[in-house]
DSSP file (Angstrom, degrees, kcal/mol; ACC not computed):
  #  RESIDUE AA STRUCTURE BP1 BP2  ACC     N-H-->O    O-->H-N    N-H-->O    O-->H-N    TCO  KAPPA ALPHA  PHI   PSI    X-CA   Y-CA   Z-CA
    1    1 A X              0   0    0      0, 0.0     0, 0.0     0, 0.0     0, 0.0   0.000 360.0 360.0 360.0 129.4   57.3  132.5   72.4
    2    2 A X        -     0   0    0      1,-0.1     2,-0.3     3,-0.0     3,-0.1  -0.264 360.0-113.0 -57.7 141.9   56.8  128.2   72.5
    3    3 A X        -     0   0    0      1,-0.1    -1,-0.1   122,-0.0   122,-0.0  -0.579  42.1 -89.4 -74.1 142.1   53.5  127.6   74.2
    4    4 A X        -     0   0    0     -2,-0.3   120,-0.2     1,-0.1     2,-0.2  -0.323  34.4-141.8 -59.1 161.7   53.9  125.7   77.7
    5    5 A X        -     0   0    0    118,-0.2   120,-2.6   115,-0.2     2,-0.3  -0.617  12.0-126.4-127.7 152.3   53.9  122.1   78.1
    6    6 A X    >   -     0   0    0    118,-0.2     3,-1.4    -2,-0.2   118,-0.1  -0.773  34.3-102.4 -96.1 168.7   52.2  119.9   81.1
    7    7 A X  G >  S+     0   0    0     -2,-0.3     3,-1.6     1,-0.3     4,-0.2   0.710 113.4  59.0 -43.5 -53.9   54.0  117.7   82.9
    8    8 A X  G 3  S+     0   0    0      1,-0.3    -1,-0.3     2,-0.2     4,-0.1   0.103  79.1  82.3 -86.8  24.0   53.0  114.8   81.5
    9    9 A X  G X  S+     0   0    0     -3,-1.4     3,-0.5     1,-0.2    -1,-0.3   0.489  83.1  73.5-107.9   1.1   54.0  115.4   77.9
   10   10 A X  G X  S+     0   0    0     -3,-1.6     3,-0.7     1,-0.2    -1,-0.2   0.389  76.0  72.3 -79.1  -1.2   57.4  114.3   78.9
   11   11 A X  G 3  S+     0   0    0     -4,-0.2    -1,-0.2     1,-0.2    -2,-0.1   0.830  71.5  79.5 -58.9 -44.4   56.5  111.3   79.1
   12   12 A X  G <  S+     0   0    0     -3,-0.5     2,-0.5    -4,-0.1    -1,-0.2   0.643  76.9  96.4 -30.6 -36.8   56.4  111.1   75.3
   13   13 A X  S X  S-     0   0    0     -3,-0.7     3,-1.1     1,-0.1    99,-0.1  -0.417  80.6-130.2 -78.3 104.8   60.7  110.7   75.6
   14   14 A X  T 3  S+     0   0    0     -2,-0.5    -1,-0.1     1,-0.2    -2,-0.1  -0.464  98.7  42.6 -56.7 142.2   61.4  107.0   75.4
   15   15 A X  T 3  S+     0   0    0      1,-0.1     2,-1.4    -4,-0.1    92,-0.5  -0.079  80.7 115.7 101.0 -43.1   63.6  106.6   78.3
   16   16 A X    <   +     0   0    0     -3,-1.1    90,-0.2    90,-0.2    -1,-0.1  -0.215  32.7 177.0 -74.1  76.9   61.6  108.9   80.9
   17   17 A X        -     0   0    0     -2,-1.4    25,-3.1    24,-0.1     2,-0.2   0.503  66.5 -11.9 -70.7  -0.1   60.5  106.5   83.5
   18   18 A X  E     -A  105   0A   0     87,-1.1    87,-3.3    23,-0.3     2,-0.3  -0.837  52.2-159.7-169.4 155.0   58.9  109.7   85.6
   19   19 A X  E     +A  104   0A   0     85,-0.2    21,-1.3    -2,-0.2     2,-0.2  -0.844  12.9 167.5-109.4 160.8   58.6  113.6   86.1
   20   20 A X  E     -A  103   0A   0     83,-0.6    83,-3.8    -2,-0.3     2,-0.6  -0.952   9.4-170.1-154.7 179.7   57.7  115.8   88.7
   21   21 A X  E     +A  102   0A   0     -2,-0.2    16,-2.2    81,-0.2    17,-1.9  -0.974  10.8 168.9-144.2 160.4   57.8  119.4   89.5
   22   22 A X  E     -E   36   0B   0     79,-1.1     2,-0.3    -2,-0.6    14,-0.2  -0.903  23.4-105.1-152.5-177.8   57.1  121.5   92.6
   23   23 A X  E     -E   35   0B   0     12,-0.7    12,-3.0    -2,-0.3     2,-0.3  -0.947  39.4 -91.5-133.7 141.2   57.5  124.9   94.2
   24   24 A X        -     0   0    0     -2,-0.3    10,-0.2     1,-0.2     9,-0.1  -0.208  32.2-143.5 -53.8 121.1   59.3  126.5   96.6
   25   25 A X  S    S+     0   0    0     -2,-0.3     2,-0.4     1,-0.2    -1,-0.2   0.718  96.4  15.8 -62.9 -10.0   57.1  125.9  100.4
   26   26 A X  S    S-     0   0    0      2,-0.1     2,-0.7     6,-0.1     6,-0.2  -0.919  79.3-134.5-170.1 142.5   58.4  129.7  101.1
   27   27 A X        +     0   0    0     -2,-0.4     2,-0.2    -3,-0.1    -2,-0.0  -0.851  66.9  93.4-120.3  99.9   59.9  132.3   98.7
   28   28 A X  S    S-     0   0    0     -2,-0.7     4,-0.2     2,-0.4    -2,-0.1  -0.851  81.2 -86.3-166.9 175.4   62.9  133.7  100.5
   29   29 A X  S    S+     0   0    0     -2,-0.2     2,-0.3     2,-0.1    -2,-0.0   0.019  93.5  87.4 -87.5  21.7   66.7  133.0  100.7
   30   30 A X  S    S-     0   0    0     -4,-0.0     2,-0.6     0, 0.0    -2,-0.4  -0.915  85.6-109.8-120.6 179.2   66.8  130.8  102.9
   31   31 A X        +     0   0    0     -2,-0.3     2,-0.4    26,-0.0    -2,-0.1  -0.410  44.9 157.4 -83.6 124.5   66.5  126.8  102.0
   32   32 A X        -     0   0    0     -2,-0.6     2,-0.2    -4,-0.2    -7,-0.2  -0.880  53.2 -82.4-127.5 171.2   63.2  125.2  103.3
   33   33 A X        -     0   0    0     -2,-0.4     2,-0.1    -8,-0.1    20,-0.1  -0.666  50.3-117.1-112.0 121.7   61.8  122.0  101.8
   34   34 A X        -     0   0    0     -2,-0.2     2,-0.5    18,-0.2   -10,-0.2  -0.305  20.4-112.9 -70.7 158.0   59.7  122.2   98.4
   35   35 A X  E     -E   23   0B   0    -12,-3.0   -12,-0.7    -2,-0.1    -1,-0.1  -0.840  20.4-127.0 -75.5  83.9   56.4  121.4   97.9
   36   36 A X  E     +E   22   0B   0     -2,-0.5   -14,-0.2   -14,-0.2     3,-0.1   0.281  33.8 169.9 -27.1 120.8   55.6  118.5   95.6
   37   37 A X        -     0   0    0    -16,-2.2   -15,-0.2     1,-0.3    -1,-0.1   0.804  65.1  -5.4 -97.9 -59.4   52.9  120.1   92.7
   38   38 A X        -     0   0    0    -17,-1.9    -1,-0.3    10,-0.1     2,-0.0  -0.236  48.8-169.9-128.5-176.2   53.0  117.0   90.4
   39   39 A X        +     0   0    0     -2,-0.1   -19,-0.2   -19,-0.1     4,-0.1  -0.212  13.5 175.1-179.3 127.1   54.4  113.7   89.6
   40   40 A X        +     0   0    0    -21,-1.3     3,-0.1   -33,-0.1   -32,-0.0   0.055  42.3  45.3 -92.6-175.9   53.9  111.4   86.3
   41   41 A X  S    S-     0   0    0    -23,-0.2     2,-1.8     1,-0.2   -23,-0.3   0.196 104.4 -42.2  86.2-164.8   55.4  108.2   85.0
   42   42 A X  S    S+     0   0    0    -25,-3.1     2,-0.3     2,-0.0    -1,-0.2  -0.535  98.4 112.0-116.1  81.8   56.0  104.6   86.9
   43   43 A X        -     0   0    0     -2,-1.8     2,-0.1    -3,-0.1   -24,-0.1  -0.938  66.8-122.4-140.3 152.9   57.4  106.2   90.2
   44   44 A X    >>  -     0   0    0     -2,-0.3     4,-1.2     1,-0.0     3,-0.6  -0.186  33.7-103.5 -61.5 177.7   55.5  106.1   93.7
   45   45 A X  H 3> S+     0   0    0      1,-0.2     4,-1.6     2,-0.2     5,-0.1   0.852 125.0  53.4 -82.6 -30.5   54.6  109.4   95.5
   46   46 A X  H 34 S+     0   0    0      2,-0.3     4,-0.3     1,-0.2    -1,-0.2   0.308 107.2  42.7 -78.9   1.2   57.5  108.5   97.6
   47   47 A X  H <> S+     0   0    0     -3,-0.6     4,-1.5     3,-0.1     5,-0.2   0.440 114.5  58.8-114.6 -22.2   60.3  108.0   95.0
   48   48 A X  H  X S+     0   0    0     -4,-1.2     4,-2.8     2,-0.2    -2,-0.3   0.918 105.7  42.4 -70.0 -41.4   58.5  111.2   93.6
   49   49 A X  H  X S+     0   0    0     -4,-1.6     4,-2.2     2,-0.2    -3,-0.2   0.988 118.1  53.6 -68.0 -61.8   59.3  113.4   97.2
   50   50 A X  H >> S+     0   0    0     -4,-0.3     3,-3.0     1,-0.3     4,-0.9   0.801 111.2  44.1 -33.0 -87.9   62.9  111.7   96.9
   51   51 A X  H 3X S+     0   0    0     -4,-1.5     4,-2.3     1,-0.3    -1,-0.3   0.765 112.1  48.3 -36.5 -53.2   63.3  112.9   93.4
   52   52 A X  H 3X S+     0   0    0     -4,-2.8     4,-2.1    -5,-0.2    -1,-0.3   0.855 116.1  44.9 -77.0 -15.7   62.1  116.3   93.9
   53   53 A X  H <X S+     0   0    0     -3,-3.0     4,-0.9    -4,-2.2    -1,-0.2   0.896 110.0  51.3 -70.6 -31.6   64.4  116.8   97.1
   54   54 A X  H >X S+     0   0    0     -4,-0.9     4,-2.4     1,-0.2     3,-1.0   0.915 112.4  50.1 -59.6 -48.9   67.3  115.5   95.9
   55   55 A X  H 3X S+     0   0    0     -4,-2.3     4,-2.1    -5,-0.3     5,-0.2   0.853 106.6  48.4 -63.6 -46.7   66.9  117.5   93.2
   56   56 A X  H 3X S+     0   0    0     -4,-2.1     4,-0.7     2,-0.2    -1,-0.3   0.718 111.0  52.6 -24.4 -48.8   66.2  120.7   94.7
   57   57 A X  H <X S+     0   0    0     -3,-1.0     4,-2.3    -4,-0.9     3,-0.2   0.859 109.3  45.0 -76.7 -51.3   69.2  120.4   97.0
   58   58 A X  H  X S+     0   0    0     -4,-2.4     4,-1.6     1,-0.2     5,-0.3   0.943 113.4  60.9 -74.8 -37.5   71.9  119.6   94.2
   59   59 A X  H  X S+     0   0    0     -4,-2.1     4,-2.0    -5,-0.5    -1,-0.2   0.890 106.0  44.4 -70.6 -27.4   69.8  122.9   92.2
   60   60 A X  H  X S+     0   0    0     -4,-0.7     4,-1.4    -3,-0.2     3,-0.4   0.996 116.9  43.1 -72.4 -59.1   70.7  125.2   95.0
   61   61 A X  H  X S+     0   0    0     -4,-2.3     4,-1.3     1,-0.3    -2,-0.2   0.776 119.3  42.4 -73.5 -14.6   74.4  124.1   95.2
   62   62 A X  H >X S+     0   0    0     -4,-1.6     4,-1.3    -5,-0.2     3,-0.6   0.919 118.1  48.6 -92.0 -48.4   74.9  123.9   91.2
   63   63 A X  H 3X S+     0   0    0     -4,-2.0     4,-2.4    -3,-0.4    -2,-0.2   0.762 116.3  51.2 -77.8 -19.3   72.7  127.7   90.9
   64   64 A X  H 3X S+     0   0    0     -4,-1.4     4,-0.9    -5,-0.2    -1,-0.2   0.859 103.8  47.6-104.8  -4.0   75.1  128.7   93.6
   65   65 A X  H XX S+     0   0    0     -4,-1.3     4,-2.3    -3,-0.6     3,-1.5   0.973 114.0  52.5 -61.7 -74.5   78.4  127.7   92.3
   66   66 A X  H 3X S+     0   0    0     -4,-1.3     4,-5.5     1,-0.2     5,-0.4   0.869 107.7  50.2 -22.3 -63.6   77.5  129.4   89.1
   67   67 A X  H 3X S+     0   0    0     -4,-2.4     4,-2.4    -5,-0.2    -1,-0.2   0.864 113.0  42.5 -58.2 -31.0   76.6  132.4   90.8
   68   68 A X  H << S+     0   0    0     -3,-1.5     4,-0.4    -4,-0.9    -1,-0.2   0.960 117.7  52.4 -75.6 -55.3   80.0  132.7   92.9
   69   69 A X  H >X S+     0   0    0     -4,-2.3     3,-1.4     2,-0.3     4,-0.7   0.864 109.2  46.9 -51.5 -58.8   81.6  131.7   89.6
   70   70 A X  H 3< S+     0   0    0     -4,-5.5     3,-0.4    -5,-0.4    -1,-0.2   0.976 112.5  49.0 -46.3 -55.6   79.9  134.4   87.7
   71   71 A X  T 3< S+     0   0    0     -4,-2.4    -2,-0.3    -5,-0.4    -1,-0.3   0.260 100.9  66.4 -80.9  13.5   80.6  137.1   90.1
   72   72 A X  T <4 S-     0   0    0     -3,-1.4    -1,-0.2    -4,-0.4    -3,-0.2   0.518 129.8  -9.8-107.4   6.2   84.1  136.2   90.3
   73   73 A X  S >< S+     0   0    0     -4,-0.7     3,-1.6    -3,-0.4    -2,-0.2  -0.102  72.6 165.5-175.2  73.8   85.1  137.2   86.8
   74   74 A X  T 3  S+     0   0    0      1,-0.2    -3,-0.1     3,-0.1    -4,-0.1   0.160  77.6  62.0-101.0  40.5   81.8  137.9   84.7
   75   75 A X  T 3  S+     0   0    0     -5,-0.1     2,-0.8     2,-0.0    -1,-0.2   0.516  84.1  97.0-104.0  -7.0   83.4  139.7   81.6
   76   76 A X    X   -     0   0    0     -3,-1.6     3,-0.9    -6,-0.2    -3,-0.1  -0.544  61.8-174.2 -52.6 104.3   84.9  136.0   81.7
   77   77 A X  T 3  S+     0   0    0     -2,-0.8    -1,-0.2     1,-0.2     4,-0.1   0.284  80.3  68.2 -93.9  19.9   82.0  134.4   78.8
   78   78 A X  T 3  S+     0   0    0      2,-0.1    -1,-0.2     0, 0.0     2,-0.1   0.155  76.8 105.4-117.3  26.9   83.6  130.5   79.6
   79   79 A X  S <  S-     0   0    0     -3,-0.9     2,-1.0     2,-0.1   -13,-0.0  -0.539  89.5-107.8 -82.1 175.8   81.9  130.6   83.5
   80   80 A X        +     0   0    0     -2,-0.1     2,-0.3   -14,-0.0   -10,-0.2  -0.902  64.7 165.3 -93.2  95.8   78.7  128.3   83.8
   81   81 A X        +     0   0    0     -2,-1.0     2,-0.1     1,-0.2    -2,-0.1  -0.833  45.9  24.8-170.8 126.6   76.3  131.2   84.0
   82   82 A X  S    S-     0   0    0     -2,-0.3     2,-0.4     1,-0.2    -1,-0.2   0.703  75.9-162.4-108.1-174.5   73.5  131.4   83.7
   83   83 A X        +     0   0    0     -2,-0.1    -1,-0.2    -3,-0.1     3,-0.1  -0.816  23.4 163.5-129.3 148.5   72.5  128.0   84.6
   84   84 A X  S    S+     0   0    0     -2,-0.4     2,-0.2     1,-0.2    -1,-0.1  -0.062  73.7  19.8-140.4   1.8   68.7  126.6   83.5
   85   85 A X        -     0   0    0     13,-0.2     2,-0.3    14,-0.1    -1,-0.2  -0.923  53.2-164.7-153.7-174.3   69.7  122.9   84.1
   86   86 A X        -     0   0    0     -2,-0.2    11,-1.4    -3,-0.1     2,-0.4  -0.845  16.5-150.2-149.0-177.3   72.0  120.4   85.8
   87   87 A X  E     -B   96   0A   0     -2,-0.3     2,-0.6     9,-0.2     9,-0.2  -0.840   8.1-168.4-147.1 125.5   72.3  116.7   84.9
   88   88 A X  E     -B   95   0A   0      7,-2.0     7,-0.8    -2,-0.4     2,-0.7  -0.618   9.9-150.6 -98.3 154.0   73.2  114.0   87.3
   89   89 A X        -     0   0    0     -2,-0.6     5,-0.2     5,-0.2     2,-0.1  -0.882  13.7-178.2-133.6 126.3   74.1  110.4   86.3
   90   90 A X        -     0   0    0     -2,-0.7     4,-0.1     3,-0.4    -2,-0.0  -0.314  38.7 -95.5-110.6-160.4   73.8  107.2   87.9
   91   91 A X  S    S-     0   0    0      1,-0.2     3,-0.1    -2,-0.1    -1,-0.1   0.995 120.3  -1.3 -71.7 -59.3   74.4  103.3   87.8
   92   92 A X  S    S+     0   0    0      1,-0.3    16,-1.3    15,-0.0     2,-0.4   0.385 137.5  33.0-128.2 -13.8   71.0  102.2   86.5
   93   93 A X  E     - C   0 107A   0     14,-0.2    -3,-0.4    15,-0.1    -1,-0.3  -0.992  55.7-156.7-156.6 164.4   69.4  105.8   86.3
   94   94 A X  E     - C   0 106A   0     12,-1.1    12,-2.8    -2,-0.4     2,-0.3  -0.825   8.0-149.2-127.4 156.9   69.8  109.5   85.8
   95   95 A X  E     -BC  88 105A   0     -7,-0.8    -7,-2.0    -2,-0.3     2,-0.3  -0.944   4.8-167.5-126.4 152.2   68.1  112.6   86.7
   96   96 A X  E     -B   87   0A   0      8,-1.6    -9,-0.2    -2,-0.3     2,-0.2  -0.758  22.3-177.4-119.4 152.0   68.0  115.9   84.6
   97   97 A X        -     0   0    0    -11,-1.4     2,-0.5    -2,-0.3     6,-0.2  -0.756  11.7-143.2-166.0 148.7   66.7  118.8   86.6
   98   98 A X  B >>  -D  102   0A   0      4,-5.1     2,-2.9    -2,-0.2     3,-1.0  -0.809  32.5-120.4-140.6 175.1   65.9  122.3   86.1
   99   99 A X  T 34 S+     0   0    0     -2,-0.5    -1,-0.1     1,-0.3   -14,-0.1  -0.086 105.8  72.2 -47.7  57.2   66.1  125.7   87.7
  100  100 A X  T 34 S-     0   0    0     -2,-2.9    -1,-0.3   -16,-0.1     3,-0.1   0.022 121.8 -97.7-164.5  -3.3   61.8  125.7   87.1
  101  101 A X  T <4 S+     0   0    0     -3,-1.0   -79,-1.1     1,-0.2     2,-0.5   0.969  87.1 123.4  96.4  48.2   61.4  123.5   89.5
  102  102 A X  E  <  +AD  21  98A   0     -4,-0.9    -4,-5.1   -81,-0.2     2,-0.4  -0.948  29.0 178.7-166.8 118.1   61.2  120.2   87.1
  103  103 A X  E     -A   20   0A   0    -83,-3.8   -83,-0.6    -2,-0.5    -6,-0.1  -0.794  12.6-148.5-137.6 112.1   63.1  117.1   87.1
  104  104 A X  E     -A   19   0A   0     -2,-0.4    -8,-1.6   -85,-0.2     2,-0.4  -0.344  10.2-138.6 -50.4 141.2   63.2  113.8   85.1
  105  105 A X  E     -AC  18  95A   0    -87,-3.3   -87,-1.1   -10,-0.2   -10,-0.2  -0.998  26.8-151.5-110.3 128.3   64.1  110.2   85.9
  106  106 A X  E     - C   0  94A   0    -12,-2.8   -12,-1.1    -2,-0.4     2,-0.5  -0.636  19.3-141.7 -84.2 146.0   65.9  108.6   83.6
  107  107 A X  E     - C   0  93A   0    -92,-0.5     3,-0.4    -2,-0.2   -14,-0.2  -0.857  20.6-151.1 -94.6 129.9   66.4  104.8   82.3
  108  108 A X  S    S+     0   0    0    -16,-1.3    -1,-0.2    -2,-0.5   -15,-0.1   0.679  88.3  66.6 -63.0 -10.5   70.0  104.6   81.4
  109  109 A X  S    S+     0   0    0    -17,-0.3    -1,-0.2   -94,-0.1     2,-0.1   0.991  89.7  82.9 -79.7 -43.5   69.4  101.9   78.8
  110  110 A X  S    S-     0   0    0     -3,-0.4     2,-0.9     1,-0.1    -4,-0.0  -0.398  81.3-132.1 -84.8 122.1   67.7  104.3   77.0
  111  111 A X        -     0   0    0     -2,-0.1     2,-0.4     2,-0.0    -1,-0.1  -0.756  28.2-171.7-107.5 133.1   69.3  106.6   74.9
  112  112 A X        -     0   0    0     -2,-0.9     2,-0.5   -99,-0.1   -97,-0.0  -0.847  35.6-132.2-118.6 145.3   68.4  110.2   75.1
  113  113 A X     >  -     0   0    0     -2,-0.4     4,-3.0     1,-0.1     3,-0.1  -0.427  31.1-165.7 -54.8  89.5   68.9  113.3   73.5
  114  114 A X  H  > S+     0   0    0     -2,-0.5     4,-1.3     1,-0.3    -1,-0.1   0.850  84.0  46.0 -81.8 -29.5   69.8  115.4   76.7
  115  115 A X  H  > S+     0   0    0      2,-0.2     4,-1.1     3,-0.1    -1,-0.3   0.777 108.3  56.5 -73.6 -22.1   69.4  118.8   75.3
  116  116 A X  H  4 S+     0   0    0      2,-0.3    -2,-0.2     1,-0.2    -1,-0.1   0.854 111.1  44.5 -68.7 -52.9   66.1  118.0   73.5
  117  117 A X  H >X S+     0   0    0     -4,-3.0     4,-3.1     1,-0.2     3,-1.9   0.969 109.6  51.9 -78.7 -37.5   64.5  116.9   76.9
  118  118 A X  H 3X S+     0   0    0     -4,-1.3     4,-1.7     1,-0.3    -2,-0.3   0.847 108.0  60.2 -65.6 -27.9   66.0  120.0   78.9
  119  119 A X  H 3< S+     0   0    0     -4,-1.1    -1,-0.3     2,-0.2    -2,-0.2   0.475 116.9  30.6 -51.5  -9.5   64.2  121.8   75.8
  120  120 A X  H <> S+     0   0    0     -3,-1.9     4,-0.9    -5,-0.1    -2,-0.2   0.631 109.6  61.0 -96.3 -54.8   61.3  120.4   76.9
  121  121 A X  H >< S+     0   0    0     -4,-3.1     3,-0.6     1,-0.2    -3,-0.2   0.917 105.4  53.5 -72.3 -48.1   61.7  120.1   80.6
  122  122 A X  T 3< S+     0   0    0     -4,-1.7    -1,-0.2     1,-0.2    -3,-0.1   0.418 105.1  59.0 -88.4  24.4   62.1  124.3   80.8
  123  123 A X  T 34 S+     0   0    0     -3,-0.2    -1,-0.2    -5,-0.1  -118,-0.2   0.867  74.0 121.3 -91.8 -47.1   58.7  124.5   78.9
  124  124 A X  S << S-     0   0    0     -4,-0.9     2,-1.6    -3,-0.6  -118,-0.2  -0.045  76.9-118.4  -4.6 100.7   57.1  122.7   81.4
  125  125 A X        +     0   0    0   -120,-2.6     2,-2.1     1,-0.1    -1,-0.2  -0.243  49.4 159.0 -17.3  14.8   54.2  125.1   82.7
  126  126 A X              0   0    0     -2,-1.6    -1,-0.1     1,-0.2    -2,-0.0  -0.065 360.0 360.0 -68.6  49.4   55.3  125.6   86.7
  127  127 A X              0   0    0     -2,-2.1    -1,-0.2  -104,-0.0    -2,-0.1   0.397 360.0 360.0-137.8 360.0   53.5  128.8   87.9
């Protein structure tokens, strides 16, 4: 098994103008607002809370499509299941994020290798 990574070894990815990662504030089914653990990179602590909420919120609805998608035909092998990432794209940035509780902001100028860093990103130490 690859050894875990910290947070801040994603930094290394030209193009990765911040991480951060958190944890769920209560481990149950319903949605309550994570807890910020970390955050790296040329972001404030407040574009860091942004980042990790947004991201959270879009992870639930994307983990929960899959799951309704799985369980509605899973001898089907072309559903999106199981899910370990999602990737959103914007005008002047992107964000990766994945089910671990771990999300990148990206510089669009920059081009990156999107499976490489989500190889990366679910290494990412979060426990």
């Amino acid at each position: 098994m690859p050894k875990p990574i910290k947070l801040n070894a994603l930094l290394d990815t030209s193009g990765v103008l911040g991480a951060v990662r958190w944890q769920p504030s209560v481990v149950s089914s319903t949605a309550t607002p994570p807890l910020l653990v970390e955050y790296v990179g040329d972001i404030s602590e407040d574009r860091a809370q942004r980042l990790m909420a947004h991201s959270e919120a879009a992870g639930m609805a994307v983990f929960g499509i899959s799951q309704l998608s799985y369980q509605r035909a899973s001898q089907d092998k072309t559903v999106v299941y199981p899910v370990d990432s999602y990737y959103v794209h914007g005008q002047y940035t992107s964000v990766i994020a994945t089910i671990n509780g771990v999300a990148v902001l990206l510089d669009n100028k920059a081009k990156i290798d999107v499976q490489a860093i989500i190889s990366s990103m679910i290494m990412v130490d979060n426990s």
